[in-house]
FIZA-486882 format. One record per residue (C-alpha): residue number from 1; residue in one letter; x, y, z. Coordinates in steps of 0.2 Angstrom, whole numbers, plus 5000, padded with zeros to 4 digits. Example, Ala and Ser with C-alpha at 12.3 -4.5 7.8 and 13.67 -1.06 7.14 Angstrom:
2
<1 A <5062 4978 5039>>
<2 S <5068 4995 5036>>
***
This chain:
544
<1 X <5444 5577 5562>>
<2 X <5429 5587 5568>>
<3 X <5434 5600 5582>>
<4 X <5423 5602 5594>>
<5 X <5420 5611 5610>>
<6 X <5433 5609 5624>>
<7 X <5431 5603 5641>>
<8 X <5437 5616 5655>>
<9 X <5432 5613 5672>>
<10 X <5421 5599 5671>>
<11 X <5410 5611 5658>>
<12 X <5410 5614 5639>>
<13 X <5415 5629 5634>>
<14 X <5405 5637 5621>>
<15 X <5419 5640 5610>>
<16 X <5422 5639 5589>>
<17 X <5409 5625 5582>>
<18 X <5391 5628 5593>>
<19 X <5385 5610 5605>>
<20 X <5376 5600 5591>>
<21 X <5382 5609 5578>>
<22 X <5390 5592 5570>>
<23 X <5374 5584 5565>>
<24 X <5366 5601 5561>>
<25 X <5381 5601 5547>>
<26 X <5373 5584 5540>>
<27 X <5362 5583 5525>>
<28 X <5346 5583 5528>>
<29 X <5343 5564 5523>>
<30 X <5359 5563 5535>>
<31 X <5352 5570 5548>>
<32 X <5336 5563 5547>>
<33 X <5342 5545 5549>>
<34 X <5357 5550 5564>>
<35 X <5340 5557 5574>>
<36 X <5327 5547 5571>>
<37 X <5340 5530 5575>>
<38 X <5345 5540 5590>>
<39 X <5330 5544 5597>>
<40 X <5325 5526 5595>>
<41 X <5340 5521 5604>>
<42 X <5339 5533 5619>>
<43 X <5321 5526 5623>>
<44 X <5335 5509 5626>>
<45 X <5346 5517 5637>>
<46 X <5350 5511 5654>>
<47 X <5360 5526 5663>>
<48 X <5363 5516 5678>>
<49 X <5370 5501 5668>>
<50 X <5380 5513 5657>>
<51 X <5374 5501 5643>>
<52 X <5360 5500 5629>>
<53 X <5346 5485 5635>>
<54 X <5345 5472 5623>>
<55 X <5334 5475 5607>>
<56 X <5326 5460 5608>>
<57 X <5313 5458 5623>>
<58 X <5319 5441 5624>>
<59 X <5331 5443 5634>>
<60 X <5322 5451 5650>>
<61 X <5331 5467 5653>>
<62 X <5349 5461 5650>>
<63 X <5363 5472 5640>>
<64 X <5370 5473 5623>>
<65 X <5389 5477 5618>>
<66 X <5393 5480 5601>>
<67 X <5376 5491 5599>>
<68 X <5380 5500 5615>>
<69 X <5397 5508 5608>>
<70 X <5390 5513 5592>>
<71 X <5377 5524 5603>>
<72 X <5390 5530 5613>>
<73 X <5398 5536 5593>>
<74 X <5382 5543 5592>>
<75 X <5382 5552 5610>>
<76 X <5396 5563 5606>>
<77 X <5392 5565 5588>>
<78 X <5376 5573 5594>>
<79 X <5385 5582 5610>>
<80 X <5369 5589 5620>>
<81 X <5369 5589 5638>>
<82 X <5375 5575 5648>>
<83 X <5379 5566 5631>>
<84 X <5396 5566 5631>>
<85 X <5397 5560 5650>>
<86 X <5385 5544 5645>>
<87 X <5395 5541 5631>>
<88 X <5413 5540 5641>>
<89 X <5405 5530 5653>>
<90 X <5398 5519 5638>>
<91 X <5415 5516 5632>>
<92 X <5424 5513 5649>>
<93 X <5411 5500 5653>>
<94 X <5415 5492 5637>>
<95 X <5433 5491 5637>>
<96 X <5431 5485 5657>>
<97 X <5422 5469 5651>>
<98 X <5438 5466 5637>>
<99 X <5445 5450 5640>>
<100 X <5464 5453 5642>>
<101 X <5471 5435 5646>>
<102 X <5485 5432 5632>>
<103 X <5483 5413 5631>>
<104 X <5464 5413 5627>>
<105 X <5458 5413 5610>>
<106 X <5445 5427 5613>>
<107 X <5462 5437 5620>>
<108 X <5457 5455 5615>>
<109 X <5438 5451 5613>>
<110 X <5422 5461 5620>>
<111 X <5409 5454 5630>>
<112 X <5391 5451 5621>>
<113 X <5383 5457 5636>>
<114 X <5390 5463 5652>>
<115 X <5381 5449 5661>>
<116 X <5387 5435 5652>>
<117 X <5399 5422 5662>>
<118 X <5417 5419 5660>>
<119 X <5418 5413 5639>>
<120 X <5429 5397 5641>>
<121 X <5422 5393 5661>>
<122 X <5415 5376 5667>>
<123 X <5401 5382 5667>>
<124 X <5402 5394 5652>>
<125 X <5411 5383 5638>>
<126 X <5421 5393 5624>>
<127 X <5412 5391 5607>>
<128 X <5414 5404 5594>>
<129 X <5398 5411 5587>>
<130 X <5391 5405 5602>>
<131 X <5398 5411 5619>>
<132 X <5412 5421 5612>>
<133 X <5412 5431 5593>>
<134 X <5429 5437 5586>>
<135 X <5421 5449 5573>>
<136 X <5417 5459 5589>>
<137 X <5434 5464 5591>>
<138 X <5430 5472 5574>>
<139 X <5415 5479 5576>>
<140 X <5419 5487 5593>>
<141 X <5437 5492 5589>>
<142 X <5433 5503 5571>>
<143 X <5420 5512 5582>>
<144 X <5433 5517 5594>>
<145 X <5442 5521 5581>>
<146 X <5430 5531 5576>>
<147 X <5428 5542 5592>>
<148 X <5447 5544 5592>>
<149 X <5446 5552 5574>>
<150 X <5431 5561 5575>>
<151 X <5426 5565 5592>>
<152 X <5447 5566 5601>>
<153 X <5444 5583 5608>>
<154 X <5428 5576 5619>>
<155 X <5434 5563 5626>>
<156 X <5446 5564 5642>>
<157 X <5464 5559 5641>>
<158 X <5461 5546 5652>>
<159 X <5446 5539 5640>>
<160 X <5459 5541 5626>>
<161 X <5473 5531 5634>>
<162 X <5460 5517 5637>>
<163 X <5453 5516 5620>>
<164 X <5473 5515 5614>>
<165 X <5475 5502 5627>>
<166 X <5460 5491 5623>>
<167 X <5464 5494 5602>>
<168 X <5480 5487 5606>>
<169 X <5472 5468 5612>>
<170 X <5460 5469 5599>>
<171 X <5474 5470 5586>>
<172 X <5484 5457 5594>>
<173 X <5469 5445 5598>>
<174 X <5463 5447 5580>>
<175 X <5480 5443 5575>>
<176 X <5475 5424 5583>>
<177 X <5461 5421 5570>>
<178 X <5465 5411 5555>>
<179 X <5454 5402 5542>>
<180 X <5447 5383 5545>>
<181 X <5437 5372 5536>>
<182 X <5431 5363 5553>>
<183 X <5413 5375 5557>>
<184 X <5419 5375 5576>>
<185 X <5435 5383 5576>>
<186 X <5437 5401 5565>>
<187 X <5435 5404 5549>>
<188 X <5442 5422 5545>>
<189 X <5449 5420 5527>>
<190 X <5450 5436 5515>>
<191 X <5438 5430 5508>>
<192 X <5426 5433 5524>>
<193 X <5424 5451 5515>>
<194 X <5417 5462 5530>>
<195 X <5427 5455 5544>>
<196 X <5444 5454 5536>>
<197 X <5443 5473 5529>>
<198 X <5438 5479 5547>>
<199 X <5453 5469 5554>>
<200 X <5465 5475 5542>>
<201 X <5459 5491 5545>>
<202 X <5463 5492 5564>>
<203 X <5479 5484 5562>>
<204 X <5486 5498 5552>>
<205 X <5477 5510 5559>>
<206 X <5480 5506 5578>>
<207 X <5500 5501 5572>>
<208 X <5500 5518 5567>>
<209 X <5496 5528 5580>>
<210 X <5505 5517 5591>>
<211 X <5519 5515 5581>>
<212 X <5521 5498 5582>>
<213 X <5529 5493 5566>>
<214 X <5523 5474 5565>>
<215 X <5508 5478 5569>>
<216 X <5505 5492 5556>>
<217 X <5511 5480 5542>>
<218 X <5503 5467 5548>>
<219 X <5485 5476 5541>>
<220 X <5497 5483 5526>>
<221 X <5500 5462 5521>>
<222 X <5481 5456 5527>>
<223 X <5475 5470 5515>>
<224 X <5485 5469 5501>>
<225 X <5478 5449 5502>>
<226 X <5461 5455 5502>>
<227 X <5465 5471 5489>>
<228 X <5471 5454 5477>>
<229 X <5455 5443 5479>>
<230 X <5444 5458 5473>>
<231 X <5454 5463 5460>>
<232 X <5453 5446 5450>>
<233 X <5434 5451 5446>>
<234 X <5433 5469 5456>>
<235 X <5422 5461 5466>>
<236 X <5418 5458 5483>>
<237 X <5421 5439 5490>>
<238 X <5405 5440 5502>>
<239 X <5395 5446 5486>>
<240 X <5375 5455 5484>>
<241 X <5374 5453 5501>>
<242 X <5358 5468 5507>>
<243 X <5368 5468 5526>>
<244 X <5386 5462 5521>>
<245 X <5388 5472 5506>>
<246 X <5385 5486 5520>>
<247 X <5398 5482 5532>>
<248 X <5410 5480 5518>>
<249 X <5408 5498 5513>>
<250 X <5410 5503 5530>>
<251 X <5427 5496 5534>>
<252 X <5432 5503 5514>>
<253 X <5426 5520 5519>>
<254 X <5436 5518 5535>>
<255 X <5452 5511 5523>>
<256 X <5450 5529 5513>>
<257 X <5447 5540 5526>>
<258 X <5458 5538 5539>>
<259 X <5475 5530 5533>>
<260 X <5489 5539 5527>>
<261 X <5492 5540 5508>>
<262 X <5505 5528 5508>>
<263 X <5497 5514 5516>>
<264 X <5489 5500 5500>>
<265 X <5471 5502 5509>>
<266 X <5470 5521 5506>>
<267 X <5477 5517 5487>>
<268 X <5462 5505 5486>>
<269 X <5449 5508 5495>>
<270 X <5441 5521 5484>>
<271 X <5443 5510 5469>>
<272 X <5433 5495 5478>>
<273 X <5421 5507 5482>>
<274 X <5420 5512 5466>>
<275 X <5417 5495 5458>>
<276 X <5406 5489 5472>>
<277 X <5393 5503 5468>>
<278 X <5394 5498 5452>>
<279 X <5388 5482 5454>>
<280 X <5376 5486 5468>>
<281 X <5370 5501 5454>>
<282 X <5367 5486 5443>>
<283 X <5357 5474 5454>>
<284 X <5347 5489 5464>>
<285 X <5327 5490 5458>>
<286 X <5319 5505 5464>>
<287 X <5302 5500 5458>>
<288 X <5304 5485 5469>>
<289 X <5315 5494 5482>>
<290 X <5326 5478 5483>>
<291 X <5344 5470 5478>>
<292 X <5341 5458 5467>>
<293 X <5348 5441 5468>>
<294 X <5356 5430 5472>>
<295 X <5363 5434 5488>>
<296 X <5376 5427 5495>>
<297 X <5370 5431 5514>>
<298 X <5353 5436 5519>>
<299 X <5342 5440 5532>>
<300 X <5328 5440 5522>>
<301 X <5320 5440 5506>>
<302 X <5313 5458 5504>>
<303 X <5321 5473 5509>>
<304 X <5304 5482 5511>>
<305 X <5303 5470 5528>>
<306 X <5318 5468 5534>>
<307 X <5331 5479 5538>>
<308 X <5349 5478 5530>>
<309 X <5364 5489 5529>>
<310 X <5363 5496 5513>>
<311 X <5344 5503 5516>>
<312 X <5352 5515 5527>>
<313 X <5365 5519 5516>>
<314 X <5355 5520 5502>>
<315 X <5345 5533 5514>>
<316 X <5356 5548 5513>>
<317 X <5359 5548 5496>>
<318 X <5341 5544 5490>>
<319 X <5329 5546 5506>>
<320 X <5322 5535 5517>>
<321 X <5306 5530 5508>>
<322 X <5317 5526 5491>>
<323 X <5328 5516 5503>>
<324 X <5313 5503 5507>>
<325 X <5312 5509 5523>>
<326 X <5295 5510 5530>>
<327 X <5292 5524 5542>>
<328 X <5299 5517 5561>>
<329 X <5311 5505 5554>>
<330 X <5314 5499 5572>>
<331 X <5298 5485 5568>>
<332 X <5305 5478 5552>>
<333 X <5314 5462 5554>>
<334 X <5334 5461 5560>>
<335 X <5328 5477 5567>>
<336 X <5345 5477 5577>>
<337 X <5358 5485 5564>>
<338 X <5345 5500 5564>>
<339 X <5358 5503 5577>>
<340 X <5372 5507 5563>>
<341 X <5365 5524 5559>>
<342 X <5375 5533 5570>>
<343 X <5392 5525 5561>>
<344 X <5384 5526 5543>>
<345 X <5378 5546 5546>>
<346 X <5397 5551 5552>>
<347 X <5403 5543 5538>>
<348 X <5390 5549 5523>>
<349 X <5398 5564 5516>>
<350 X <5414 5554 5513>>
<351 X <5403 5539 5506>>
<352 X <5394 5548 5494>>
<353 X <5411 5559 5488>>
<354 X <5417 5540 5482>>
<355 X <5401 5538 5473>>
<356 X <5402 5541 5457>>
<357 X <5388 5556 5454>>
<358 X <5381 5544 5438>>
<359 X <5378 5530 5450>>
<360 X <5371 5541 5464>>
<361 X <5359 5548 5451>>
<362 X <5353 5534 5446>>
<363 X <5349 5525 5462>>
<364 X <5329 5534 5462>>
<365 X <5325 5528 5443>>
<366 X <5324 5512 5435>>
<367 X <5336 5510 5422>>
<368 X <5325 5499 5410>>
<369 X <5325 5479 5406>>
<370 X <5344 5474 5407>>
<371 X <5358 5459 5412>>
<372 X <5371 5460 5422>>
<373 X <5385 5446 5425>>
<374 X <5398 5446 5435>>
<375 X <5409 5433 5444>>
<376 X <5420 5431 5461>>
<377 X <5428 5419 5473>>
<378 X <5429 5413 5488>>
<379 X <5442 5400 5492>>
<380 X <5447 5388 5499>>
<381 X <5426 5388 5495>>
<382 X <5425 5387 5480>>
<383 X <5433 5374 5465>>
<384 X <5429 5386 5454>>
<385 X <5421 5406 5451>>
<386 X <5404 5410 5458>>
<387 X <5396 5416 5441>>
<388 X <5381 5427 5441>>
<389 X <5368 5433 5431>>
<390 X <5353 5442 5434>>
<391 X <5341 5448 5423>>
<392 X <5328 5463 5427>>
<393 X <5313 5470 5420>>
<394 X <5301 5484 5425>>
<395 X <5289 5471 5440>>
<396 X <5301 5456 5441>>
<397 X <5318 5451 5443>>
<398 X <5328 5433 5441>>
<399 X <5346 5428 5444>>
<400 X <5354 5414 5451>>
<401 X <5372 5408 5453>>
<402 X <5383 5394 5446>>
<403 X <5394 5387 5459>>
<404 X <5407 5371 5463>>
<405 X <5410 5372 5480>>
<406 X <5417 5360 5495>>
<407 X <5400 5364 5507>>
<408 X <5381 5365 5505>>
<409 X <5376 5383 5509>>
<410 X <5390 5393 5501>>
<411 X <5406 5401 5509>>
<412 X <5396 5404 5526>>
<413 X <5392 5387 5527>>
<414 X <5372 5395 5532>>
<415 X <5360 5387 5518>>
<416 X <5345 5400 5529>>
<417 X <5357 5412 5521>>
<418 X <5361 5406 5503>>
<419 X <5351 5411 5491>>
<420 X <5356 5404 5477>>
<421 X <5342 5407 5464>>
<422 X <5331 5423 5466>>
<423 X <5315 5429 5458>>
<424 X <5308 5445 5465>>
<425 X <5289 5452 5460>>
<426 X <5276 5464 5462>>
<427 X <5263 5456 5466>>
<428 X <5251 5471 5466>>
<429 X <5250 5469 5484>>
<430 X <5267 5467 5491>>
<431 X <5284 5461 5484>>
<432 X <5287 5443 5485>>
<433 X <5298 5430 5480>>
<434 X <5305 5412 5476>>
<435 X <5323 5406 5479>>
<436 X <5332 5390 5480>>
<437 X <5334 5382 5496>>
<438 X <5353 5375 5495>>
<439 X <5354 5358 5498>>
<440 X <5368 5353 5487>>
<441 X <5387 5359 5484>>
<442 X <5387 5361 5466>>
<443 X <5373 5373 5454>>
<444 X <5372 5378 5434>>
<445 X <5359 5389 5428>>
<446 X <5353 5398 5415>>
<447 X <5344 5415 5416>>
<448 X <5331 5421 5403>>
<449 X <5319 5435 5403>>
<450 X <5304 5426 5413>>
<451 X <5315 5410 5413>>
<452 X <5325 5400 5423>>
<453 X <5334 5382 5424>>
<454 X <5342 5375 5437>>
<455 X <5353 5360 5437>>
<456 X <5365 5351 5449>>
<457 X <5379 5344 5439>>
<458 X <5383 5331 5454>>
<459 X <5364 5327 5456>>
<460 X <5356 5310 5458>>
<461 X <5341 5301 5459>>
<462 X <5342 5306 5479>>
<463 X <5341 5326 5473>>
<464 X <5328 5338 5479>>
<465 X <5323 5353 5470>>
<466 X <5316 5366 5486>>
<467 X <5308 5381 5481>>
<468 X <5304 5394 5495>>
<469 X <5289 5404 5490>>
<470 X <5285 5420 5498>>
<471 X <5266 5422 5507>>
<472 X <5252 5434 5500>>
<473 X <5243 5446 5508>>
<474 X <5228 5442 5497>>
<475 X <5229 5426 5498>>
<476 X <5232 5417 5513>>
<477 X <5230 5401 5508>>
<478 X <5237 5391 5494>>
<479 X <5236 5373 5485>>
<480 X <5244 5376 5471>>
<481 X <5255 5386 5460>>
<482 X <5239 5392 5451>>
<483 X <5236 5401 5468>>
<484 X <5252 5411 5467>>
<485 X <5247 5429 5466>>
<486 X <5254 5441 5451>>
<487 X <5263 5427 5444>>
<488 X <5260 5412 5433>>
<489 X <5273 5397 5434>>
<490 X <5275 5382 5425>>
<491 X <5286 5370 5430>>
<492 X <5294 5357 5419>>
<493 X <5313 5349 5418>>
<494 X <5316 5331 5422>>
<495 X <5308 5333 5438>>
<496 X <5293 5325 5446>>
<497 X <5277 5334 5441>>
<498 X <5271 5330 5457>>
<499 X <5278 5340 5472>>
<500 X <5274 5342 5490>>
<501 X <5269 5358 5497>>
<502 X <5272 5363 5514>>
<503 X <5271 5378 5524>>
<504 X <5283 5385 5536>>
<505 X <5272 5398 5550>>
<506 X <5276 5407 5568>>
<507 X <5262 5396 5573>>
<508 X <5263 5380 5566>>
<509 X <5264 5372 5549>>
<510 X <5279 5358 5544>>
<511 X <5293 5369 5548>>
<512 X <5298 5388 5557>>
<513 X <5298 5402 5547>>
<514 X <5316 5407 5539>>
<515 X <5324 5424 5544>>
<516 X <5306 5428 5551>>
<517 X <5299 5426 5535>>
<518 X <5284 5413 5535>>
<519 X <5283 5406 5515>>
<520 X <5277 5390 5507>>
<521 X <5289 5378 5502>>
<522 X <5288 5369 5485>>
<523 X <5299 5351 5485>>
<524 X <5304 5344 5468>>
<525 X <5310 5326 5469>>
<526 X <5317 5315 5455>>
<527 X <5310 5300 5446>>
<528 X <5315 5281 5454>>
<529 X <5330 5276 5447>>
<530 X <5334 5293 5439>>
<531 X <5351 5295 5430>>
<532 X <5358 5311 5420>>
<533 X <5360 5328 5428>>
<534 X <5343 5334 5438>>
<535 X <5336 5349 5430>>
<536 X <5321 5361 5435>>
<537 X <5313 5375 5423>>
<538 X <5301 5388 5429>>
<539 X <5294 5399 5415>>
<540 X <5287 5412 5422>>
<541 X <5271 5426 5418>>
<542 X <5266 5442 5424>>
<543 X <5248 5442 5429>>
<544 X <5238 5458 5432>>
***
């Protein structure tokens, strides 16, 4: 725990450890990433509301929760002037608005924004995802958690006892959730990787420190669930995701940093962080500044315009430019987790000292032309393993996954999300891409050095091959695949040779753009009367 200055009569004393002198002690990559976020934040800050204003101009003024409390994290790890005050009144704001009726699914839940109406009203109706969203609990609770460990000695005793109070609900209103296959009702599995390691987490933790014995064994039980799923391949359920991946680690650092050493997460944790690196290590480009694919969950299909989790973890150990961040991240797509620094720049030191240095290392350099394959599960998903294979080579990059599973757009039921089949490029001009629009429950492929098939093992003559192809600053209009900038490709397979080409633009076209990305979509159909297993090839070539 960090000890920092003292109140004594409504004032700091200027005692031991300097105001500030916490993210003075950061790295400098660190440090550069808390203060840059923070300033960005502070130009957000409503001081009459006590909360952050929604990121989005969309919502005309209105307030945001979850990213609120992780300024207010960052409001006492900076600790200048009326910080810490702001901060206190943050965190009581938020835990004002936790709803704290027993009988109500949302029991322990946080409010999206302080001006919402009743979740579950007439006039408000309950829906989850929608109205109400249980992983708040988690995102909100570790945070508190968080001030407790780090921060204790700021914050008022009477802040404290709310903070334990409001843990407490969340704990037992995350105990409500349980998987379901029905999209409407919850769907928190271990398999959900980065909600299920943050709920096991505050269940312990909170048990702990309460000493409430259920409840601390009820995260012990939850995690040694989790701990077993990763360990049949060491690998993460919610897998290569450029966001996920991100909040994963977080709530594993959180597992070995602030658990006792008897408890299975502490054990673990440094072990799954070990392994996740390792594959992240794998699929990282520098060159291209991206994680190749697939991706399991994405919000984007180039982390040089979007903004994911790992980017700002990938900051403090390698920069921020090496990251793919460009220079005022605040404008790149999914802009919001910018809003993570604060979290990420507490926990860095501890990251990176699970790191192994080999990896770290080799994060600014590509490592030269290589395969990697791996595999993981996500039941009750999946009838069988996810397998994986990517292959990548100096400018380009291609995996793809095979997959059996009981819905179209993988465990998170979000085919805007599922990228099945990736290829990555430098075009010369910009990185673009092509991946696989799901549309069916079952995938084979086969991944080759500038090569890849495609086949759906349940397919019929109704099948659809839909290929989403990245735009080109050079070129903004295309007819063809001979239009396609740094990148020659043939298509051939039992496929149509026609296909129908589509555009999907802000401002018009056949479609909206996915994840803000506007693209071209290329649509393979099969032959009249097709029989056998449909199958796509794209042989691929470097132009330029």
């Amino acid at each position: 725990m960090y000890l920092s200055t003292p109140k004594a009569l409504g004032l700091f004393a200027l005692v031991g450890t300097a105001v500030g002198s916490y993210v003075k002690s950061m790295s400098s990559n660190t440090r550069e990433m808390f203060t840059e976020c923070m300033d960005w934040m502070d130009t957000y800050y409503d001081s009459d509301a006590g909360y952050l204003y929604d990121f989005s101009a969309a919502t005309a003024l209105r307030h945001e929760t979850r990213s609120s409390a992780w300024y207010a994290l960052g409001l006492l790890a900076r600790n200048e002037g009326t910080d810490v005050a702001e901060a206190e009144k943050i965190i009581q704001n938020i835990i004002s608005g936790q709803y704290t009726v027993t009988s109500e699914e949302w029991y322990g839940n946080y409010q999206q924004e302080p001006e919402e109406p009743y979740v579950g009203s007439t006039v408000y109706p309950a829906t989850i995802y929608g109205s109400w969203d249980p992983n708040w609990r988690g995102f909100v609770s570790t945070t508190l958690i968080l001030a407790m460990e780090e921060f204790s000695d700021l914050l008022d005793k009477k802040t404290q006892k709310l903070i334990l109070a409001s843990l407490y609900k969340a704990t037992v209103g995350d105990s409500y959730r349980f998987g379901h296959l029905d999209s409407s009702q919850d769907n928190l599995y271990p398999s959900y990787s980065n909600p299920s390691i943050m709920r096991a987490f505050v269940s312990g933790w909170t048990g702990r420190r309460l000493k409430e014995s259920n409840m601390t064994k009820a995260g012990e039980t939850y995690a040694q669930e989790i701990i077993d799923l990763f360990n049949e391949q060491n690998t993460l359920s919610e897998f290569n995701s450029g966001t996920y991946t991100g909040v994963s680690l977080f709530g594993l650092i959180l597992w070995s940093k602030y658990l006792p050493k008897d408890s299975v997460m502490t054990k673990n944790g440094p072990s799954m962080i070990k392994y996740t690196w390792e594959a992240v290590s794998e699929l990282w480009h520098p060159g291209l500044r991206n994680m190749a694919g697939p991706w399991d969950r994405s919000y984007g299909y180039d982390m040089n315009r979007y903004l994911s989790l790992m980017a700002l973890w990938f900051w403090p150990l390698i920069g921020k430019e090496n990251a793919g961040l460009i220079s005022k991240p605040e404008t790149m797509s999914h802009m919001a987790d910018y809003a993570w620094g604060p979290l990420f720049a507490v926990l860095a030191d501890k990251h990176k000292s699970l790191i192994p240095k080999k990896i770290v290392k080799g994060l600014s350099t590509f490592s030269g032309e290589h395969t990697f394959t791996t595999s993981t599960r996500s039941p009750p998903f999946d009838n069988a393993p996810r397998n994986f294979t990517t292959w990548l080579s100096d400018k380009i990059t291609i995996g793809a996954e095979s997959f059996d599973e009981i819905v179209v757009g993988g465990p998170a039921r979000s085919p805007q999300s599922f990228n099945p089949a990736v290829i990555q490029w430098d075009t010369g001009s910009e990185i673009s891409f092509i991946s696989l629009f799901p549309t069916e429950m079952a995938l084979d492929v086969e991944v080759n050095p500038l090569n890849l098939t495609l086949s759906y093992p349940y397919g019929t003559s109704a099948s659809i091959f839909t290929l989403v192809v990245g735009t080109f600053a050079n070129i903004r209009t295309i007819s063809g695949w001979e239009d396609v900038q740094g990148l020659g490709v043939t298509v051939s397979g039992n496929v149509n040779e026609a296909y129908e080409l589509s555009f999907g633009g802000t401002y018009g076209g056949s479609s909206d753009p996915i994840r803000d990305f506007e693209f071209w979509n290329f649509t393979y159909t099969m032959p009249a009367g097709f029989t056998g297993v449909p199958t796509i090839v794209l042989d691929l070539e470097l132009l330029g």
